[in-house]
N, C-alpha and C positions, 0 to 999 in steps of 0.2 A: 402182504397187501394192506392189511388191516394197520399198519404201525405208518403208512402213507397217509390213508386219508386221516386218521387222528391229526396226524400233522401236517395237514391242508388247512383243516379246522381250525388249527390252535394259531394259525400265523394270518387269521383274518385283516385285509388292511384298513385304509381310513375309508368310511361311507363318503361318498358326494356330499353331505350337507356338511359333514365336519372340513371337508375340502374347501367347499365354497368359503364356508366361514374363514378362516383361516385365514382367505385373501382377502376379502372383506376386511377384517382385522391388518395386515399389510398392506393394504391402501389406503384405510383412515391413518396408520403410522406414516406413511410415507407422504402423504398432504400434510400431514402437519412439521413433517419436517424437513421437508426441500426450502419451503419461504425462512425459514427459523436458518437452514445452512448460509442460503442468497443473504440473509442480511448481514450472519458473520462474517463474509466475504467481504461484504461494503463495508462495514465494521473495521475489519483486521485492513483493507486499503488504507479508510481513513486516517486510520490510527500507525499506520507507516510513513504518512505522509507527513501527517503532523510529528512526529517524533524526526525521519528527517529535518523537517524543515526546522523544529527545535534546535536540533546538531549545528546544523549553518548557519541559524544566527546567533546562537552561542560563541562560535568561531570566532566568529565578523566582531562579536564584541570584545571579545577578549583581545585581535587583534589590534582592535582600536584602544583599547583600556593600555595597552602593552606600548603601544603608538604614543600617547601621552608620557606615559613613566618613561619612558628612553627619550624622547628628544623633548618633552615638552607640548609637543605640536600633535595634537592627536588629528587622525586619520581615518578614515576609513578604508579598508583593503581594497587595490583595484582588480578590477579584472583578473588580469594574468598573475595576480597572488592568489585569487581563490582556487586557480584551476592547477596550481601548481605545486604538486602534492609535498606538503612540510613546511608551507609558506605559513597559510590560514588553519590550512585539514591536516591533520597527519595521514589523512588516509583520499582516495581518490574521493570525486564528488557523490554522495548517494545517492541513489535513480528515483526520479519520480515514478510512486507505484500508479498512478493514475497514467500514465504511457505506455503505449507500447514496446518492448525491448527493441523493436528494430526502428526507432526513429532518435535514438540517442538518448534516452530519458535520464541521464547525467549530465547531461550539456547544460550551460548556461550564456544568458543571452543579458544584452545590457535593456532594463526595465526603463519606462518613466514613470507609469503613474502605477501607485500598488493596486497589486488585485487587477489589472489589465493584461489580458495575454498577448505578447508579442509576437507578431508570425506565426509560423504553423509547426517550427521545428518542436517545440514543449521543453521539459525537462524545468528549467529552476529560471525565474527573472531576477536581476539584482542590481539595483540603481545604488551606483557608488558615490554620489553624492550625499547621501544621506544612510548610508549602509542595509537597506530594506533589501530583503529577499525572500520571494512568494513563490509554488508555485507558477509554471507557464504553461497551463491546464486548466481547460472549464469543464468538466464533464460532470463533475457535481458538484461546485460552488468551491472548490477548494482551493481556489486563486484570491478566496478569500479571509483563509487562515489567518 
C-alpha cells in the first residue's frame, strides 16, 4: 500500500496557473502568427502570378524575335498560337493564381487596353496587336503587372 501512495506523490501533474500560462503563451504565438501566414499566402499568390506572367511574355517575345529572323516580318503570336501547345509555350497556358480553379484560370481572352479586365471569364488578357499580356483579374491590382 505504502509503494502506491509514494507513487501518487511522485507523478504530481501541472498546477492551474502553470496551465493557464501556458495557453496564454499559445495565444500570444498564435496572434502573431496567423497575420505573418495570411500575408505569405498573398505573398506566394503574388509572386506566381507575376512569375507566370513573366513565362508568357517571355514567350510572346521570343516568338516575335523568331518572327523576324525567319521571314524578316516580325509578328506578334495570334491567339490560336498561344493556346496551342508547342506553338509559343511548350507547355499548356499557366493558371492565373488570383482565380478560382473552376472558372478556367488558364483561359485567355483577346485584351484592348492593358490592365483592363475583360468580362468575367479571368484567366490571362492578350492584345495581339501589340503583343501585351496581363492578368484578367482585379482582386488585388494585379491586372496591373
Amino acid at each position: 500500500m505504502n509503494v502506491f501512495r509514494n507513487l501518487r506523490r511522485s507523478q504530481a501533474g501541472f498546477t492551474l496557473i502553470e496551465l493557464v500560462i501556458i495557453i496564454v503563451v499559445l495565444g500570444i504565438l498564435a496572434a502573431v502568427a496567423v497575420p505573418r501566414y495570411a500575408n505569405m499566402v498573398d505573398d506566394a499568390k503574388r509572386s506566381s502570378c507575376k512569375g507566370a506572367l513573366g513565362g508568357l511574355r517571355s514567350a510572346i517575345s521570343i516568338y516575335y524575335a523568331n518572327e523576324a529572323l525567319r521571314s524578316n516580318n516580325a509578328a506578334w503570336p495570334p491567339m490560336d498560337s498561344i493556346r496551342t501547345v508547342g506553338v509559343v509555350l511548350e507547355q499548356s497556358i499557366p493558371p492565373n493564381p488570383y482565380q478560382a480553379s473552376t472558372s478556367a484560370p488558364d483561359s485567355i481572352v483577346t485584351g484592348v487596353t492593358k490592365g483592363v479586365k475583360v468580362g468575367s471569364r479571368g484567366g490571362w488578357a492578350y492584345k495581339p496587336s501589340t503583343g501585351e499580356i496581363w492578368p484578367n483579374t482585379d482582386s488585388d491590382g494585379e491586372n496591373n503587372f
